[in-house]
HTML snippet that shows the backbone in 3Dmol.js (N, CA, C, O; Angstrom):
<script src="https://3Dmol.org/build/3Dmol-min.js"></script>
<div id="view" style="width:600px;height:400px;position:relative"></div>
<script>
const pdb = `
ATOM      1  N   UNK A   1       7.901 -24.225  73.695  1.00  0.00           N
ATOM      2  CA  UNK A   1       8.383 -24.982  72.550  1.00  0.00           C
ATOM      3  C   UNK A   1       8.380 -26.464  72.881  1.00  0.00           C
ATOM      4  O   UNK A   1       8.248 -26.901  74.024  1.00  0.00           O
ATOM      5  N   UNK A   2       8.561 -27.322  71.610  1.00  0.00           N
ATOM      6  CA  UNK A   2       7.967 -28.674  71.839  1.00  0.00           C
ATOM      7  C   UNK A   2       9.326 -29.124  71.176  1.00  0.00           C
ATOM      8  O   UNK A   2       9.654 -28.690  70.072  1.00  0.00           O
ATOM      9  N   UNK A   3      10.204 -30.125  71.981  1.00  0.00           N
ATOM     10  CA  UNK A   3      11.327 -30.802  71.188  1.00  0.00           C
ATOM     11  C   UNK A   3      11.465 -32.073  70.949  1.00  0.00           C
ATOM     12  O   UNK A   3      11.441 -32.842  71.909  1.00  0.00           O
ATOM     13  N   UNK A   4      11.562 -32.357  70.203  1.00  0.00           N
ATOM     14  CA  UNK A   4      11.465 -34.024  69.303  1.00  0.00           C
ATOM     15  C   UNK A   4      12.652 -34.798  69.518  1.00  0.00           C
ATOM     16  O   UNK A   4      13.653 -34.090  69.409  1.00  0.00           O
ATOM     17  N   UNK A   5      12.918 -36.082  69.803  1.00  0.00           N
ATOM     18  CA  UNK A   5      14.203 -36.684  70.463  1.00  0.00           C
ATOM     19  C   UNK A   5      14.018 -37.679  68.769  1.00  0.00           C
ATOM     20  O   UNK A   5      12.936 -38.168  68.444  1.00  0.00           O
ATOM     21  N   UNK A   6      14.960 -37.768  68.125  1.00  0.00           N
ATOM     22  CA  UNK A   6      15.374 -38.279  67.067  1.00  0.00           C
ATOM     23  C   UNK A   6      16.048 -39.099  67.313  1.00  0.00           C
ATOM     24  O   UNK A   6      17.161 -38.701  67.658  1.00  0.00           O
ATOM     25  N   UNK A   7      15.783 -41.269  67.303  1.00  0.00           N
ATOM     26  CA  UNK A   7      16.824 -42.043  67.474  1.00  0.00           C
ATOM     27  C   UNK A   7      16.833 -42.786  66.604  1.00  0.00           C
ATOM     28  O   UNK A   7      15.798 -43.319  66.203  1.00  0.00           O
ATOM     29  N   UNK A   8      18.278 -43.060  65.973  1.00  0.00           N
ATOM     30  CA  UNK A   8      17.971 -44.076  65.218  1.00  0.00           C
ATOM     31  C   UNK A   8      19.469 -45.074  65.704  1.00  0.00           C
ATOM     32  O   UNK A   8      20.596 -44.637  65.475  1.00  0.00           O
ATOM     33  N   UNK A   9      19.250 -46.370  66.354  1.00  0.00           N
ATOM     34  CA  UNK A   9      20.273 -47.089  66.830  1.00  0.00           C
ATOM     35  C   UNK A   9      21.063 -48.113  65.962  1.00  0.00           C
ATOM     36  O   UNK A   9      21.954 -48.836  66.407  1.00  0.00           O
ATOM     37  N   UNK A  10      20.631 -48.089  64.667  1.00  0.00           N
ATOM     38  CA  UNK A  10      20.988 -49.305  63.848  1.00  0.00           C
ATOM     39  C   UNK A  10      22.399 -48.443  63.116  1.00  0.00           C
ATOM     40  O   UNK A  10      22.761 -48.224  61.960  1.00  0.00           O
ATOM     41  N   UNK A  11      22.803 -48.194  64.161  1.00  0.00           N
ATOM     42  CA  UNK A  11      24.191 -47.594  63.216  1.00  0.00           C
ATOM     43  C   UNK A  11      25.677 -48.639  63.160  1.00  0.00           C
ATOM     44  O   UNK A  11      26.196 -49.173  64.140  1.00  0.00           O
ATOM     45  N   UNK A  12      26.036 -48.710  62.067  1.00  0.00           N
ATOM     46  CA  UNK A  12      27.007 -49.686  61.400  1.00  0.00           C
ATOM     47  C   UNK A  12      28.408 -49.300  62.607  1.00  0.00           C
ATOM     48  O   UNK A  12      28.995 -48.218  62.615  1.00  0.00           O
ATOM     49  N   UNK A  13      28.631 -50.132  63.282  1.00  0.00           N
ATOM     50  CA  UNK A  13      29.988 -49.633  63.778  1.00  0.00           C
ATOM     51  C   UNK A  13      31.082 -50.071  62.867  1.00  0.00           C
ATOM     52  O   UNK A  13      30.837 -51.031  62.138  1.00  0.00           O
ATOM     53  N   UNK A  14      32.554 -49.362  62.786  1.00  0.00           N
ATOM     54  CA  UNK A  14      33.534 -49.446  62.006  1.00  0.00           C
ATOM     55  C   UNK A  14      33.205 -49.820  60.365  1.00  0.00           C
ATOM     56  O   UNK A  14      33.427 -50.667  59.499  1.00  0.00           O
ATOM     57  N   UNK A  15      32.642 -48.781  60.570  1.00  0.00           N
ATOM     58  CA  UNK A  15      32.411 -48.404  59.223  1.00  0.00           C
ATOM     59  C   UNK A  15      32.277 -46.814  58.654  1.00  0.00           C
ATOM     60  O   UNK A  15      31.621 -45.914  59.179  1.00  0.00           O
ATOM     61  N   UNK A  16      32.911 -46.754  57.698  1.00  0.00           N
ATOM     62  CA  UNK A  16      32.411 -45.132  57.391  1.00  0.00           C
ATOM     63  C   UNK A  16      30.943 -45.009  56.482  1.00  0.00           C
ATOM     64  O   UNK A  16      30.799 -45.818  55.565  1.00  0.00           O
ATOM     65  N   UNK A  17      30.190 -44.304  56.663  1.00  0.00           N
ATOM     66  CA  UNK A  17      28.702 -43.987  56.120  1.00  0.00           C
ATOM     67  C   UNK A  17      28.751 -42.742  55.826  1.00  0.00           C
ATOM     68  O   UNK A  17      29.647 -42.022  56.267  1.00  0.00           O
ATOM     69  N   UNK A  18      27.847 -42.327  55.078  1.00  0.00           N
ATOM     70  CA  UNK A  18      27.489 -41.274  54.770  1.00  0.00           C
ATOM     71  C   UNK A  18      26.055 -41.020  55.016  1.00  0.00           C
ATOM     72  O   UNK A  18      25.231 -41.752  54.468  1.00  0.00           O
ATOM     73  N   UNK A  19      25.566 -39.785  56.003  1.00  0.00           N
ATOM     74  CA  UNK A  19      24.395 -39.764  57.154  1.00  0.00           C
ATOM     75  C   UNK A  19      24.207 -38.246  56.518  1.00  0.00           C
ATOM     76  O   UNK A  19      24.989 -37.298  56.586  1.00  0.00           O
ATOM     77  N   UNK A  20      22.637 -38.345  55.743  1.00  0.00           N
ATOM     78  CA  UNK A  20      22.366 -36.857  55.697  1.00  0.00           C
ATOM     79  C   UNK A  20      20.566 -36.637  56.222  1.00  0.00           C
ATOM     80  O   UNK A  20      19.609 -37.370  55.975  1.00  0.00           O
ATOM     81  N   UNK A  21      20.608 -35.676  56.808  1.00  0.00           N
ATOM     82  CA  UNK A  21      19.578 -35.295  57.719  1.00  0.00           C
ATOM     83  C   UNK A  21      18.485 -34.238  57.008  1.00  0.00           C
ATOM     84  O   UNK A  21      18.884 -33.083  56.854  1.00  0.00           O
ATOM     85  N   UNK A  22      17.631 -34.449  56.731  1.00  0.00           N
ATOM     86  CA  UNK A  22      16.830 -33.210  55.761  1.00  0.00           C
ATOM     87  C   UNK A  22      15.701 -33.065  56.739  1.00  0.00           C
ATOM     88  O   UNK A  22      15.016 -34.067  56.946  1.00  0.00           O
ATOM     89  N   UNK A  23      15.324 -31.580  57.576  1.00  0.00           N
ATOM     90  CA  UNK A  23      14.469 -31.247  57.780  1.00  0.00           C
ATOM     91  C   UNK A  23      13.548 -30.422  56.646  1.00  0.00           C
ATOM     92  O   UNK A  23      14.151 -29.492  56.110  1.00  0.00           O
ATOM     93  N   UNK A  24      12.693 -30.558  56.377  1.00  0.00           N
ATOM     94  CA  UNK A  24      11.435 -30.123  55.435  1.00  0.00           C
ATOM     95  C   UNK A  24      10.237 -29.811  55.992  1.00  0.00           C
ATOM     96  O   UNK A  24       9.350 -30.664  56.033  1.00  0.00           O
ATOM     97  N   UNK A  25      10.064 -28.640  56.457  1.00  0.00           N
ATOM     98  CA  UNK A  25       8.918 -28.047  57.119  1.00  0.00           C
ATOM     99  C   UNK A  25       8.854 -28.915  59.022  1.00  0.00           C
ATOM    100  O   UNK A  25       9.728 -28.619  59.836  1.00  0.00           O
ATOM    101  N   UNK A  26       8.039 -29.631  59.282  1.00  0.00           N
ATOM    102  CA  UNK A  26       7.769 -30.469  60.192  1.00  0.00           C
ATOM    103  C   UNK A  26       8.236 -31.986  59.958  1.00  0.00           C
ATOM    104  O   UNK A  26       8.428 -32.592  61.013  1.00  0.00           O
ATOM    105  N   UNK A  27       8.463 -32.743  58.739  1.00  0.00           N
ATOM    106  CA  UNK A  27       9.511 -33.841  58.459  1.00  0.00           C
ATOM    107  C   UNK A  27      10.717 -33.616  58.572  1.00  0.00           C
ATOM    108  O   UNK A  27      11.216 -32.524  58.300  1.00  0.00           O
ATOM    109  N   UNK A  28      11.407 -34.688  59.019  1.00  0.00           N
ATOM    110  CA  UNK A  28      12.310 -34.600  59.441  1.00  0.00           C
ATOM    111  C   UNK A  28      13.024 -36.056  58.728  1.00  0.00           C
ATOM    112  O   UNK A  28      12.633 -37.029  59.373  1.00  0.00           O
ATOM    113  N   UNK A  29      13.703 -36.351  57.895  1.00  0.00           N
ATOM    114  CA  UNK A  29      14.511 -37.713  57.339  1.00  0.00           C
ATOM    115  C   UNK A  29      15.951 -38.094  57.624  1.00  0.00           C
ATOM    116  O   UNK A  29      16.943 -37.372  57.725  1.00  0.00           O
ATOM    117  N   UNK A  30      15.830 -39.299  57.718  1.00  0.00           N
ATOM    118  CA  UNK A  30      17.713 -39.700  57.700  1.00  0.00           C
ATOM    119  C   UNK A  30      17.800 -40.644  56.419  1.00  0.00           C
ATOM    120  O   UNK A  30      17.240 -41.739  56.374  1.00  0.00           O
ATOM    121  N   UNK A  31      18.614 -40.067  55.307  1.00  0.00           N
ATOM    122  CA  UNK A  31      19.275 -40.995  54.868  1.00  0.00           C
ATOM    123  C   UNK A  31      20.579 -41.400  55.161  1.00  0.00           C
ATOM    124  O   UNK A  31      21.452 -40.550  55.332  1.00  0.00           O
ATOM    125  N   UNK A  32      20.857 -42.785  55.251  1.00  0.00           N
ATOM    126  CA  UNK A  32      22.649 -43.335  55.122  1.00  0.00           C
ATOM    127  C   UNK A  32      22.552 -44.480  53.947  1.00  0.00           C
ATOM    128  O   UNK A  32      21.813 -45.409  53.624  1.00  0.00           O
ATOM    129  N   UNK A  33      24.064 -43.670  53.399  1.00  0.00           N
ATOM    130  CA  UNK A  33      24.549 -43.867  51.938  1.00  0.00           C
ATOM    131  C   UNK A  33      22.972 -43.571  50.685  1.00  0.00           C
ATOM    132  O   UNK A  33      22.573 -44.307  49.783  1.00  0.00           O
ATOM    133  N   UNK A  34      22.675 -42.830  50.944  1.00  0.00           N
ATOM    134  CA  UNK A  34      21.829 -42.290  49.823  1.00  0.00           C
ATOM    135  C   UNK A  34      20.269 -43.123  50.392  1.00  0.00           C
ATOM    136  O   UNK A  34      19.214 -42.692  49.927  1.00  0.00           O
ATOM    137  N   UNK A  35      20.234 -44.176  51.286  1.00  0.00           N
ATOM    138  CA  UNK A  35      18.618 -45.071  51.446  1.00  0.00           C
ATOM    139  C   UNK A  35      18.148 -44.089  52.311  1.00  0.00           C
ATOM    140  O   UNK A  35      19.075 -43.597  52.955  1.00  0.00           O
ATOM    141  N   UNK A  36      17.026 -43.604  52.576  1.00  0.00           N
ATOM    142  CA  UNK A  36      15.974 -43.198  53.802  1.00  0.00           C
ATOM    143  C   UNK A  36      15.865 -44.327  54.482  1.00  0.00           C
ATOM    144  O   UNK A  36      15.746 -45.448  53.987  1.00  0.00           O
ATOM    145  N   UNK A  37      15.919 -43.943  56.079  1.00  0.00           N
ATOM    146  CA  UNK A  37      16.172 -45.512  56.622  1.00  0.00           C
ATOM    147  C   UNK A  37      15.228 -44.492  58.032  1.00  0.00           C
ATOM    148  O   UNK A  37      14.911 -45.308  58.898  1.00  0.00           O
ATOM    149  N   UNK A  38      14.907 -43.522  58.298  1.00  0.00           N
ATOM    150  CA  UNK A  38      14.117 -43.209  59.160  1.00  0.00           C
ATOM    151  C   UNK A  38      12.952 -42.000  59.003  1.00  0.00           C
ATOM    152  O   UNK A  38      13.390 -41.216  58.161  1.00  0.00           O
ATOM    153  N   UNK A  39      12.016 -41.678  59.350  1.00  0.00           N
ATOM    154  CA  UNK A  39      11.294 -40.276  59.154  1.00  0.00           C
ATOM    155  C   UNK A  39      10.382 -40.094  59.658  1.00  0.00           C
ATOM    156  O   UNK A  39       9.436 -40.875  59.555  1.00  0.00           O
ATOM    157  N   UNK A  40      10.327 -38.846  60.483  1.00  0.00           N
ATOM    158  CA  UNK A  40       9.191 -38.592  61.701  1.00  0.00           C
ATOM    159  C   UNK A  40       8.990 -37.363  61.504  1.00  0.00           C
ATOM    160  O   UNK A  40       9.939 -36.609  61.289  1.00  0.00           O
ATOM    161  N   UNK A  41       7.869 -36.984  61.536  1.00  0.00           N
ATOM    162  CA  UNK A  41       6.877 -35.579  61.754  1.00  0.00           C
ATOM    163  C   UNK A  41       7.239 -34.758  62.840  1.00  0.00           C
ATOM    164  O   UNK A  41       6.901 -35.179  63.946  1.00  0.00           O
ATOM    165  N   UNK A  42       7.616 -34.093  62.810  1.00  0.00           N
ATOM    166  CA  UNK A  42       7.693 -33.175  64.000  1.00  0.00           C
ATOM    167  C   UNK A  42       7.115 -32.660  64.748  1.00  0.00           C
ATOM    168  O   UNK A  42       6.615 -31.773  64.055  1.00  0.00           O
ATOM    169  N   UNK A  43       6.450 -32.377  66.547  1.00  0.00           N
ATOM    170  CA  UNK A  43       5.375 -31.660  67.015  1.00  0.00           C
ATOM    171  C   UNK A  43       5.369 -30.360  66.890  1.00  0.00           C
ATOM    172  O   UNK A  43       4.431 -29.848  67.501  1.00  0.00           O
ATOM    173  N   UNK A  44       6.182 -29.476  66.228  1.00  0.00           N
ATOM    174  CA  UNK A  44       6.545 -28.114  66.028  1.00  0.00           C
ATOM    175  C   UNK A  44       7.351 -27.963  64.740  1.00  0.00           C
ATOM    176  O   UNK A  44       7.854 -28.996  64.298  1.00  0.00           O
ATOM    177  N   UNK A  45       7.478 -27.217  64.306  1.00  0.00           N
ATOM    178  CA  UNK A  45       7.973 -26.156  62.908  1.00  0.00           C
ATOM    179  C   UNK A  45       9.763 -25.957  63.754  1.00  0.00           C
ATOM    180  O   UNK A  45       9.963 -25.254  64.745  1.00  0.00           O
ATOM    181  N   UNK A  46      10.785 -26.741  63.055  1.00  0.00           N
ATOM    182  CA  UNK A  46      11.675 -26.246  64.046  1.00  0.00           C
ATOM    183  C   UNK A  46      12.019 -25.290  63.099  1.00  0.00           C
ATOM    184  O   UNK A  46      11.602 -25.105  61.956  1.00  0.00           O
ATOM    185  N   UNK A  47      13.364 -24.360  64.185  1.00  0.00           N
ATOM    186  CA  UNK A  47      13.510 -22.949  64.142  1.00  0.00           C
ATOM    187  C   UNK A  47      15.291 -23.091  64.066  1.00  0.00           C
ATOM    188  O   UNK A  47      15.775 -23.033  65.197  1.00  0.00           O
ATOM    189  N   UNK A  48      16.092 -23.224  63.207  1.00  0.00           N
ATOM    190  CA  UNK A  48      17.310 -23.247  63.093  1.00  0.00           C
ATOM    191  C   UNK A  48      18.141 -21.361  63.017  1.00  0.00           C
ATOM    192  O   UNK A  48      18.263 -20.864  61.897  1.00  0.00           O
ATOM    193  N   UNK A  49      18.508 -20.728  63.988  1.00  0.00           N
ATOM    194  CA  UNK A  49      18.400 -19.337  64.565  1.00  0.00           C
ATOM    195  C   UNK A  49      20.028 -19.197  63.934  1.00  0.00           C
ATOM    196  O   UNK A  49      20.315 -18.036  63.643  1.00  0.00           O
ATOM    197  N   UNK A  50      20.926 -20.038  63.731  1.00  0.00           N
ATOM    198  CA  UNK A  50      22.299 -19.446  63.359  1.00  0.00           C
ATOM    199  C   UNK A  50      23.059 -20.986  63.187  1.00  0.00           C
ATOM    200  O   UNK A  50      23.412 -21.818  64.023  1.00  0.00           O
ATOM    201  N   UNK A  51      23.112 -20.958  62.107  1.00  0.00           N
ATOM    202  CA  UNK A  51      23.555 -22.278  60.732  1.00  0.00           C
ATOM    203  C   UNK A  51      24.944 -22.532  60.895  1.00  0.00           C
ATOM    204  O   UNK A  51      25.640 -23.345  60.288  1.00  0.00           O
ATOM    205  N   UNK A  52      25.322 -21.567  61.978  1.00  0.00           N
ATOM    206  CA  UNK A  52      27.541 -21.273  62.516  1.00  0.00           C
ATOM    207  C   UNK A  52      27.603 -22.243  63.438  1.00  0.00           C
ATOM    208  O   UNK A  52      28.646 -22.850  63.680  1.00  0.00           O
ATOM    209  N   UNK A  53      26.456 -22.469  64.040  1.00  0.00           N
ATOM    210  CA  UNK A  53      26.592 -22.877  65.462  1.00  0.00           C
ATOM    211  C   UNK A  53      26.742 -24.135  65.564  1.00  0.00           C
ATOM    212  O   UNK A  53      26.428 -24.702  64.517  1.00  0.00           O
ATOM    213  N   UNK A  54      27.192 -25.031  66.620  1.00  0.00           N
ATOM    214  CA  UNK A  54      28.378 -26.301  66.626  1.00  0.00           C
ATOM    215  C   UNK A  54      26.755 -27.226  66.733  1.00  0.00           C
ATOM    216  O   UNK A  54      25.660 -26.965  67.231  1.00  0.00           O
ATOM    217  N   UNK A  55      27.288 -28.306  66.031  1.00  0.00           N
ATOM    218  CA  UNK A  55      26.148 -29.515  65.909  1.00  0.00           C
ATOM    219  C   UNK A  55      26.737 -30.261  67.176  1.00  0.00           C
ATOM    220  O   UNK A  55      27.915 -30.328  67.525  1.00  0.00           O
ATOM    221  N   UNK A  56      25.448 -30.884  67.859  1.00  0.00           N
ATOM    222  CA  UNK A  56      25.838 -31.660  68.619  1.00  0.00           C
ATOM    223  C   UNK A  56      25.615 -33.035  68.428  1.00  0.00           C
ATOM    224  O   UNK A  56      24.546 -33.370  67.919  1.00  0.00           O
ATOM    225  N   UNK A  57      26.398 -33.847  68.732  1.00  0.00           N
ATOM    226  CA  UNK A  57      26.128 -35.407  68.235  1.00  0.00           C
ATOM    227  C   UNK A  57      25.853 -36.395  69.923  1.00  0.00           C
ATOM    228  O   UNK A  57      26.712 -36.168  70.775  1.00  0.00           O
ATOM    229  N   UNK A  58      24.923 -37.222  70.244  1.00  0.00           N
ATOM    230  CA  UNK A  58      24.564 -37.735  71.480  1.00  0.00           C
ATOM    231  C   UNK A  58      24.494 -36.739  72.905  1.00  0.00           C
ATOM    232  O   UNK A  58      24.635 -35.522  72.783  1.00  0.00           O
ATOM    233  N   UNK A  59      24.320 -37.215  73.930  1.00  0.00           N
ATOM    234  CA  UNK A  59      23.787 -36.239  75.063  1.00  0.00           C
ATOM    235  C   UNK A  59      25.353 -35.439  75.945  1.00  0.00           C
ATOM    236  O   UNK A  59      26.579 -35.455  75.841  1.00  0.00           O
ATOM    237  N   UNK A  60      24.797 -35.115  76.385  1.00  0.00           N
ATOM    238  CA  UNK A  60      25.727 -33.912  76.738  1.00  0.00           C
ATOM    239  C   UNK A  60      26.685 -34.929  77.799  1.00  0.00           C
ATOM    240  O   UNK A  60      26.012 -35.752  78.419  1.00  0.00           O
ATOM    241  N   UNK A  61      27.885 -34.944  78.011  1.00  0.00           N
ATOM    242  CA  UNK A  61      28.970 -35.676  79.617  1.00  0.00           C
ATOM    243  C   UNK A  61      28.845 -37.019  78.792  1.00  0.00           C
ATOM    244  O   UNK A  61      29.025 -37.999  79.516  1.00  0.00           O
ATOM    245  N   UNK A  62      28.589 -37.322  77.487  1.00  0.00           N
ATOM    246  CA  UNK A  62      28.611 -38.689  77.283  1.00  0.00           C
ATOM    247  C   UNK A  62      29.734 -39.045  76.122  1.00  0.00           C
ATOM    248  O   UNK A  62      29.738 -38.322  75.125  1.00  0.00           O
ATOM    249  N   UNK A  63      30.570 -39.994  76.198  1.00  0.00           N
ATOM    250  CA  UNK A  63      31.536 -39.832  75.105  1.00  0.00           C
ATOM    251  C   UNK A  63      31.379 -40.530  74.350  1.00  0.00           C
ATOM    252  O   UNK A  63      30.941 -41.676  74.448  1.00  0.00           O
ATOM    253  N   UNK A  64      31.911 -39.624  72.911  1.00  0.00           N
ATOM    254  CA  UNK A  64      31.023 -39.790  71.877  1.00  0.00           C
ATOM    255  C   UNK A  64      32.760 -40.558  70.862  1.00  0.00           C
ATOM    256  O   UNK A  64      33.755 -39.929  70.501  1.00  0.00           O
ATOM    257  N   UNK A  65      32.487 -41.860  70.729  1.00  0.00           N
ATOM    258  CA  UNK A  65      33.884 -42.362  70.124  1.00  0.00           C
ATOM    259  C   UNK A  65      33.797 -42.778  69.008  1.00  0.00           C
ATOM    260  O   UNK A  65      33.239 -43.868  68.878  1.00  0.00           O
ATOM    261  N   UNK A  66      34.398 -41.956  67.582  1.00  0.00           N
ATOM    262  CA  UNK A  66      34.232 -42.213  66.429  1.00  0.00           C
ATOM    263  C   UNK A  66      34.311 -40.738  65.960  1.00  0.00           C
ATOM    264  O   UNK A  66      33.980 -39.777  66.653  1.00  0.00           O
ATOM    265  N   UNK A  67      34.878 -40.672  64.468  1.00  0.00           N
ATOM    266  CA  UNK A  67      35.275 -39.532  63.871  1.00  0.00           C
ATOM    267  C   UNK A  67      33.927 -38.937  62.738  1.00  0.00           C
ATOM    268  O   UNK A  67      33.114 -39.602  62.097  1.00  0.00           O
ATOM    269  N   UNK A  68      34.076 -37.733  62.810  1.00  0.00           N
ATOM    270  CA  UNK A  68      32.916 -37.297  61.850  1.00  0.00           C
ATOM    271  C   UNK A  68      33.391 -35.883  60.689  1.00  0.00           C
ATOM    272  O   UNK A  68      33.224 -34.697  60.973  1.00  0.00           O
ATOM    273  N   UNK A  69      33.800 -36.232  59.808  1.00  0.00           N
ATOM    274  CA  UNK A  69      34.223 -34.814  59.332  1.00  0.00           C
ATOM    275  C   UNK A  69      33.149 -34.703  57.889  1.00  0.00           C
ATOM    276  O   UNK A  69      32.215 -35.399  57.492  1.00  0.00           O
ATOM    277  N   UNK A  70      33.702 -33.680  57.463  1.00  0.00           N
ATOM    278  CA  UNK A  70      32.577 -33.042  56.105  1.00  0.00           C
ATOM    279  C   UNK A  70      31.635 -32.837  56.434  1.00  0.00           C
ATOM    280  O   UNK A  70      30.813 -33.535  55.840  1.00  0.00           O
ATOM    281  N   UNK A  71      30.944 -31.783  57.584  1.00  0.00           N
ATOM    282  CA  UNK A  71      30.077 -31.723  58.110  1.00  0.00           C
ATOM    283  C   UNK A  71      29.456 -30.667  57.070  1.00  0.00           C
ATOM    284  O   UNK A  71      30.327 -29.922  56.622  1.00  0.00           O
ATOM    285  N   UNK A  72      28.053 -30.398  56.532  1.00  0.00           N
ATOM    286  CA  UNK A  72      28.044 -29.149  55.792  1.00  0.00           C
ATOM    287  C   UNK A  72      26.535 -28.910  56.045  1.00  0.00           C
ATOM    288  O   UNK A  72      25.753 -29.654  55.454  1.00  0.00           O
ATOM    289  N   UNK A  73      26.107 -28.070  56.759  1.00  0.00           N
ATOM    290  CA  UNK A  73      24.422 -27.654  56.661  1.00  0.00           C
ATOM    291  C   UNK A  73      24.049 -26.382  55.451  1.00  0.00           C
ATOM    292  O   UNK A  73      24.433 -25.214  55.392  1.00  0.00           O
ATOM    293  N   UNK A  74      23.312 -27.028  54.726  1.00  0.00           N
ATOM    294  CA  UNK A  74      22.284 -26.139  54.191  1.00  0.00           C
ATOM    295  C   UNK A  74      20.984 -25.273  54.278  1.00  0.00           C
ATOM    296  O   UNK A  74      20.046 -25.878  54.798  1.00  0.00           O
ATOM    297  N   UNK A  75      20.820 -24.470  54.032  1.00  0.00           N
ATOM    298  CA  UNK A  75      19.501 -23.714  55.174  1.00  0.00           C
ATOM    299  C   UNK A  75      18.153 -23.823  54.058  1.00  0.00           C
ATOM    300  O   UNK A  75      17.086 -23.221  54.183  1.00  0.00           O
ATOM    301  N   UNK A  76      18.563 -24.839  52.860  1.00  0.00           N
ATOM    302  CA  UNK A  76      17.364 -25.248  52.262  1.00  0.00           C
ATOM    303  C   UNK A  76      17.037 -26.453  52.469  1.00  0.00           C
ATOM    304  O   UNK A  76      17.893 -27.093  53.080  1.00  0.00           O
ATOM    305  N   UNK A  77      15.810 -27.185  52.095  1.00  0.00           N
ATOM    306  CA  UNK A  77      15.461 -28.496  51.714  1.00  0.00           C
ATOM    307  C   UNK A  77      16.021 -28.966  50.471  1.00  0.00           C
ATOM    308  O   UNK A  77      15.905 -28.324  49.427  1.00  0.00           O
ATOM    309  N   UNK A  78      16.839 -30.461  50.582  1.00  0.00           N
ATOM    310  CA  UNK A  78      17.266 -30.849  49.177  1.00  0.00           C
ATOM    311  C   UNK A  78      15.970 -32.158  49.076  1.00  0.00           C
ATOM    312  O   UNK A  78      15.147 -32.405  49.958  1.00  0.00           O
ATOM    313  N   UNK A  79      16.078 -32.712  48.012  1.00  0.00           N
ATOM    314  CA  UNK A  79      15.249 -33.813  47.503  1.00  0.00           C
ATOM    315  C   UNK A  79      16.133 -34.644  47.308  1.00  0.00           C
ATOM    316  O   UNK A  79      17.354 -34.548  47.182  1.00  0.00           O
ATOM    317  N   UNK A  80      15.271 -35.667  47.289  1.00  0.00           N
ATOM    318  CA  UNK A  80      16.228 -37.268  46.792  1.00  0.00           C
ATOM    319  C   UNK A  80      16.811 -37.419  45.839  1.00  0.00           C
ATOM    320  O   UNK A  80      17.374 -38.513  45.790  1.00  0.00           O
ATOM    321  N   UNK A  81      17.031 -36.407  44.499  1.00  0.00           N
ATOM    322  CA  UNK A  81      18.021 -36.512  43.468  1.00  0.00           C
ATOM    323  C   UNK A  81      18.672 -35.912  44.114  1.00  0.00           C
ATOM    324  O   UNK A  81      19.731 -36.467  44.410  1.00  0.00           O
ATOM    325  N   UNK A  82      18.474 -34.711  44.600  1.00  0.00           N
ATOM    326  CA  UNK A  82      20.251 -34.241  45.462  1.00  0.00           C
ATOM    327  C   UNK A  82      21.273 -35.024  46.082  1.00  0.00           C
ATOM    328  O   UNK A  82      22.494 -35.176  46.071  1.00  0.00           O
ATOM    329  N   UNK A  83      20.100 -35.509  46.697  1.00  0.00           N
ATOM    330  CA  UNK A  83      20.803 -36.841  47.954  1.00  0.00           C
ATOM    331  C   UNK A  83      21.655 -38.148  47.531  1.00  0.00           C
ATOM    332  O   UNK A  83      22.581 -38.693  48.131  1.00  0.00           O
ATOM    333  N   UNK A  84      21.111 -38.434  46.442  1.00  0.00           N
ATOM    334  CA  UNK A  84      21.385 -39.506  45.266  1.00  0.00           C
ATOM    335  C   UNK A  84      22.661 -38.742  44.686  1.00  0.00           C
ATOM    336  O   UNK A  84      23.687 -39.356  44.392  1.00  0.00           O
ATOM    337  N   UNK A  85      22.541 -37.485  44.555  1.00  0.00           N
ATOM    338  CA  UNK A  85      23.938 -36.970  43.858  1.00  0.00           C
ATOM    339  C   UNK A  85      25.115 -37.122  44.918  1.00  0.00           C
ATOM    340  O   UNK A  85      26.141 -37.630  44.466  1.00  0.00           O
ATOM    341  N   UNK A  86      25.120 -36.802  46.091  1.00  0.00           N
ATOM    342  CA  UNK A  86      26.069 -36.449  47.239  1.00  0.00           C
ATOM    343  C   UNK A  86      26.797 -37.599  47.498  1.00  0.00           C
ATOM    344  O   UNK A  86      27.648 -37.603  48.387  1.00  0.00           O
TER     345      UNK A  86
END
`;
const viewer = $3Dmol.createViewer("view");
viewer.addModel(pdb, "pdb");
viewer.setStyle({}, {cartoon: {color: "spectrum"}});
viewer.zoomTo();
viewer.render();
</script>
């Protein structure tokens, strides 16, 4: 398997945003507050195996300071009127 490192560093500190992530086949998008602000192709078809399982946010022993709640995954693709709705 082939894994894709996703960065995007322009993140607003002290601020609250709203960050939604749409994988779509091999694309992969970030919008915050409703703009697309990143999007990369993927080298593989990823494989999401159990939708329960804990998201991880930055690398593993590294502390991660700032709050994140309303977390909600969907196991479909939404579109940009969805996104625009949220």
């Amino acid at each position: 398997a082939q894994y894709a490192e996703i960065k995007f560093d322009k993140i607003k500190q002290q601020k609250w945003s709203k960050y939604i992530l749409v994988i779509n086949g091999r694309t992969i998008q970030l919008y915050i507050d409703g703009i697309l602000v990143s999007a990369e192709f993927l080298p593989s078809l990823p494989v999401i195996y159990d939708i329960n399982s804990e998201i991880v946010l930055g690398q593993k022993n590294n502390n991660f300071l700032g709050k994140v709640r309303n977390v909600v995954m969907v196991p479909f693709p939404v579109s940009y009127n969805d996104i625009s709705l949220v």
